[in-house]
C-alpha positions as CSV (number, residue, x, y, z in Angstrom):
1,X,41.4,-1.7,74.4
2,X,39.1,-3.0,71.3
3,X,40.0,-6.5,71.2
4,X,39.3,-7.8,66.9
5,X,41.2,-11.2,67.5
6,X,39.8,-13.5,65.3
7,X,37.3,-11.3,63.6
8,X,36.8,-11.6,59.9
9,X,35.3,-8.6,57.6
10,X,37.6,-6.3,59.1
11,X,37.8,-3.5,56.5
12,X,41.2,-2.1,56.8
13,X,43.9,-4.1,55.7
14,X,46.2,-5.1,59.0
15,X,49.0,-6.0,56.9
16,X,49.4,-2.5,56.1
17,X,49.3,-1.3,59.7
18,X,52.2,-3.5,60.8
19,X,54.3,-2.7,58.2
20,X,53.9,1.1,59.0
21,X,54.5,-0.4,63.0
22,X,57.9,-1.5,62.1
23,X,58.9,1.9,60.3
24,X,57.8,4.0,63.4
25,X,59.4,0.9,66.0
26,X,62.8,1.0,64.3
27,X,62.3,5.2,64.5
28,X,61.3,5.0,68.3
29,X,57.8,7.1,67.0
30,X,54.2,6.9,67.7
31,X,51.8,7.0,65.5
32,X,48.1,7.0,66.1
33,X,45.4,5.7,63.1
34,X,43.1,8.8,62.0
35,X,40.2,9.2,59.1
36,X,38.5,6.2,57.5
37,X,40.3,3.6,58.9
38,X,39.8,5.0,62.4
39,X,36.3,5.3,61.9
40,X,35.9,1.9,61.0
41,X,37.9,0.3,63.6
42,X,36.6,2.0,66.0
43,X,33.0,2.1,64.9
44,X,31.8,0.0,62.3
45,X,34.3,-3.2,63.3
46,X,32.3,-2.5,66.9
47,X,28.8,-2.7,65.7
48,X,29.7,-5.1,63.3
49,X,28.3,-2.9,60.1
50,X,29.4,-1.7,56.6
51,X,31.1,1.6,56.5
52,X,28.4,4.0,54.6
53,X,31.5,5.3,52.8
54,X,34.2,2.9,52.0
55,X,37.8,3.5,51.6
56,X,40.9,1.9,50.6
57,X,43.3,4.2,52.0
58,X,45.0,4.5,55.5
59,X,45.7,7.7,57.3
60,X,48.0,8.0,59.7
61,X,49.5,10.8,62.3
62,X,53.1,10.4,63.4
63,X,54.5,12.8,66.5
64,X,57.4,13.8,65.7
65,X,60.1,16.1,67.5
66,X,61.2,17.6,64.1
67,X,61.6,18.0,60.5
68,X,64.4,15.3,60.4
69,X,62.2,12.7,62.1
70,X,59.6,12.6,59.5
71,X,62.0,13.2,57.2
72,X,63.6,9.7,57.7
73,X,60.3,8.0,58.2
74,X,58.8,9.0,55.4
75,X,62.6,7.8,53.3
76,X,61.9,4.0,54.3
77,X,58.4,4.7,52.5
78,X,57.3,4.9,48.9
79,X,56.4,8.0,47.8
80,X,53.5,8.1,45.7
81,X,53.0,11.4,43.4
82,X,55.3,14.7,44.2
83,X,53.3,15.2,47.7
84,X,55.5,15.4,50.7
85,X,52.9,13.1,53.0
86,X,51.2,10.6,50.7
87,X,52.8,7.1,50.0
88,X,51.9,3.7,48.9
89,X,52.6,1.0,51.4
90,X,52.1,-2.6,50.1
91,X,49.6,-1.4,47.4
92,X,47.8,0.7,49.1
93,X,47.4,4.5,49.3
94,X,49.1,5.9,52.7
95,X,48.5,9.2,53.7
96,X,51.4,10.4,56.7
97,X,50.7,13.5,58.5
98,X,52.9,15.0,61.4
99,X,52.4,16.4,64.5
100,X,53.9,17.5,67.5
101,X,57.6,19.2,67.3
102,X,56.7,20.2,63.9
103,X,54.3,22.2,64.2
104,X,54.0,26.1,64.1
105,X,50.8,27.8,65.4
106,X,48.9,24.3,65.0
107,X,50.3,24.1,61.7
108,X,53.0,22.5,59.5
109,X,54.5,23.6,56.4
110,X,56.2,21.0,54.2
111,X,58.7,21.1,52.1
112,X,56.6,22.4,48.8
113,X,55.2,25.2,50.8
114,X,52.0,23.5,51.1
115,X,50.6,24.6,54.8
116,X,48.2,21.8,56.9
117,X,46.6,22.9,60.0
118,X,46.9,19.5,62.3
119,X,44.6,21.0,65.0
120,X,43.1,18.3,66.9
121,X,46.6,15.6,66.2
122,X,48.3,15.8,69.7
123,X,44.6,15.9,71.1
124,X,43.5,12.5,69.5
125,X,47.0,10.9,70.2
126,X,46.6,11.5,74.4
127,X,43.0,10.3,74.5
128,X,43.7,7.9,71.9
129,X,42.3,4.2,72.4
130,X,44.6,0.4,71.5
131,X,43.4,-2.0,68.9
132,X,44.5,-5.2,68.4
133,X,44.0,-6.2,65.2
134,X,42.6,-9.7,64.0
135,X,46.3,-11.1,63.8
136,X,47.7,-9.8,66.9
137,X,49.1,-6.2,65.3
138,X,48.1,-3.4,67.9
139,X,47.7,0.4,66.8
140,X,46.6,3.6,68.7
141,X,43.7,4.9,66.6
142,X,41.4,8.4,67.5
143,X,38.4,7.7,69.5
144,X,34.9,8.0,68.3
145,X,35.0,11.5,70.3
146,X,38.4,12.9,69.0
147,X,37.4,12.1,65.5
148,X,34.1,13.9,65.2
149,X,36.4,17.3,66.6
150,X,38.8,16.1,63.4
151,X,36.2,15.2,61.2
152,X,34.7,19.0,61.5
153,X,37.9,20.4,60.8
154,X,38.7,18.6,58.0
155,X,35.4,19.3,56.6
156,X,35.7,23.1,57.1
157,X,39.6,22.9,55.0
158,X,38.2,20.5,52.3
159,X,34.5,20.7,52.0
160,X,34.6,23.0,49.0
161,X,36.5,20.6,47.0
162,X,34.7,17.3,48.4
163,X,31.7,17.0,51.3
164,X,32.8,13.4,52.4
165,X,34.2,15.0,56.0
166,X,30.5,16.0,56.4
167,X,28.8,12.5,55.4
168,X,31.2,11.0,57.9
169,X,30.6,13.4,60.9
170,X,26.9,12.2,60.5
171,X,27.6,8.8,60.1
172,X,29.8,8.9,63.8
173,X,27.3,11.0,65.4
174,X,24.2,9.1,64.5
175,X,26.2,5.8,65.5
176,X,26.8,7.1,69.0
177,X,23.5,6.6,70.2
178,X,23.9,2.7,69.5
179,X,25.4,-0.3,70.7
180,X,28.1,-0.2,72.3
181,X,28.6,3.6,72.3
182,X,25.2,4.5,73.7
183,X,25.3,2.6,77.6
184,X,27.2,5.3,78.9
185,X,25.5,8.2,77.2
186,X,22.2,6.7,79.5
187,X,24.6,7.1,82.5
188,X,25.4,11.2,81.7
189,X,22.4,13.3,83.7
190,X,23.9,16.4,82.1
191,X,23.6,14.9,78.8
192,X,20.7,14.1,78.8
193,X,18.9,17.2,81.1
194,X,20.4,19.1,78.1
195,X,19.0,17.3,75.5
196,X,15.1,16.8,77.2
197,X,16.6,13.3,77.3
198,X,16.6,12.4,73.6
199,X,18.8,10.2,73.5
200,X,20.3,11.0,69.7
201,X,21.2,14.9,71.1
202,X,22.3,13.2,74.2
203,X,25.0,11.5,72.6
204,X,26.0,14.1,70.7
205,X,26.2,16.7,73.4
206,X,27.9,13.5,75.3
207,X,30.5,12.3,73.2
208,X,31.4,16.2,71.9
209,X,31.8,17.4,76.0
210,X,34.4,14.6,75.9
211,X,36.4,16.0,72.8
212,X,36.4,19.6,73.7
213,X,37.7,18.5,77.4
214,X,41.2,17.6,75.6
215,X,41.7,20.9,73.9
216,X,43.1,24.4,75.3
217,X,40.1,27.0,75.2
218,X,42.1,28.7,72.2
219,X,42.7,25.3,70.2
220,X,38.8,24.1,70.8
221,X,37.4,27.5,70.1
222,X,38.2,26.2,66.0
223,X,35.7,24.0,66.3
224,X,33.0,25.8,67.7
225,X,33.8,28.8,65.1
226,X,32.3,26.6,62.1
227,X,29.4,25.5,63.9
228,X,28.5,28.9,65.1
229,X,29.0,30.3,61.4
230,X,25.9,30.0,59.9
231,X,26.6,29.7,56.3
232,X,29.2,27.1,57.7
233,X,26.6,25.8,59.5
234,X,23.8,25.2,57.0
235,X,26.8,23.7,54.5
236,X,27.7,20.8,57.4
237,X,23.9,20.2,58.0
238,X,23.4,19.6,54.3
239,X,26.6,17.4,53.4
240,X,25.9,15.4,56.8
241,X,22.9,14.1,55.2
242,X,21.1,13.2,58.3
243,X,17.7,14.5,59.3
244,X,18.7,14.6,62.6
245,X,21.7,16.7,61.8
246,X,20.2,19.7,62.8
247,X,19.6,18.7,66.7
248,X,23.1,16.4,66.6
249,X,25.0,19.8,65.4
250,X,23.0,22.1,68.3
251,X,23.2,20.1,71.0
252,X,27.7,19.3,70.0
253,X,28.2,23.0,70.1
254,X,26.5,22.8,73.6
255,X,28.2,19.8,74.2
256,X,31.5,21.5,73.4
257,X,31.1,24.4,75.0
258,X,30.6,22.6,78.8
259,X,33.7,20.3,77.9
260,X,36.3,23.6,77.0
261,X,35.2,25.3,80.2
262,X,36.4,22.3,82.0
């Protein structure tokens, strides 16, 4: 559990998460934190830092059995725009996705035919970590590890329209050779034999080994397809913004590949 009892300056507004709580309680559903908000809770709340990239929205992933679940979730919400998953809770933009029952080949189609691949969902909810927010509200939000596998994916569906996925893959993976992330990436001999022990590729390679060990071989393998592309590639490296990029990106895909044969 990340204990934030107390703390002060935490960027995502906890009044927001409880009220989505009590919709999911009342519905008997999970729902597990994903995107910004996840990234700073888990990361920059840890370290005690300013997100690079701020945001004032909240994404979540609900599992659902069905259609008729989210359905009636999403009816105690309100809608925001004529988008089937984006809502305004308490003044601030909300952003619902499904997962679970719904899905069809690692994908879900809503109601305006508009087709989402949720790859990587049902993998972040099982390894997912508790938070317990400054006031006592406690959320399941995606690990720094499941949300670098998400945060490639989203970049490779939305980098043509907006790089941001890219900036914030960097921004995790550079962060994962610090404080507090770092003690146990000094721990992994395979990590860091693969990496000639620098200890920036070590984390990398580390904390991607980790991610890929929750996906099927199949599943993971849509990861490792846009980092083995190398227009793909080249794109990530440049939107990543990191001059280490190119080693961090090397030495996941190596990373990845030891965690899916696992």
């Amino acid at each position: 559990m990340i204990d934030l009892t107390g703390r002060t300056g935490v960027p995502v507004p906890e009044e927001v998460l409880a009220e989505l709580s009590e919709s999911c309680r009342v519905l008997d559903l999970e729902f597990l934190v994903v995107g910004a908000a996840a990234r700073d809770l888990v990361i920059h709340a840890l370290q005690d830092t300013d997100p690079v990239r701020a945001t004032e929205d909240v994404d979540i992933a609900v599992a659902v059995h069905g259609r008729e679940q989210f359905t009636t979730l999403t009816g105690r919400l309100s809608r925001k725009g004529n988008a089937e998953h984006t809502f305004v809770v308490l003044g601030v933009d909300v952003d619902v996705v499904p997962f679970g029952g719904i899905e069809r080949d690692r994908e879900v189609r809503f109601a305006d035919d508009h087709l989402l691949d949720v790859t990587g969902l049902q993998e972040a909810h099982s390894t997912s970590t508790l938070v317990r927010m400054p006031q006592g509200t406690e959320v399941r939000v995606a690990t720094a590890s499941a949300q670098t596998a998400l945060k490639i994916l989203a970049w490779r569906d939305r980098h043509h329209d907006n790089p941001k996925d890219g900036l914030d893959l960097g921004i995790i993976l550079a962060a994962m050779s610090s404080d507090p992330f770092v003690d146990e990436v000094w721990e992994d001999d395979e990590a860091l034999d693969a990496t000639d022990a620098d200890i920036f590729a070590a984390a990398s390679f580390h904390y991607a080994r980790i991610a890929a060990e929750a996906f099927t071989p199949a599943d993971g393998k849509a990861v490792g397809d846009v980092l083995n592309d190398p227009v793909q590639r080249q794109k990530l490296l440049r939107h990543m913004r990191n001059s280490l990029a190119p080693d961090l990106i090397d030495a996941y895909r190596s990373g990845s590949l030891v965690g899916l044969d696992r």
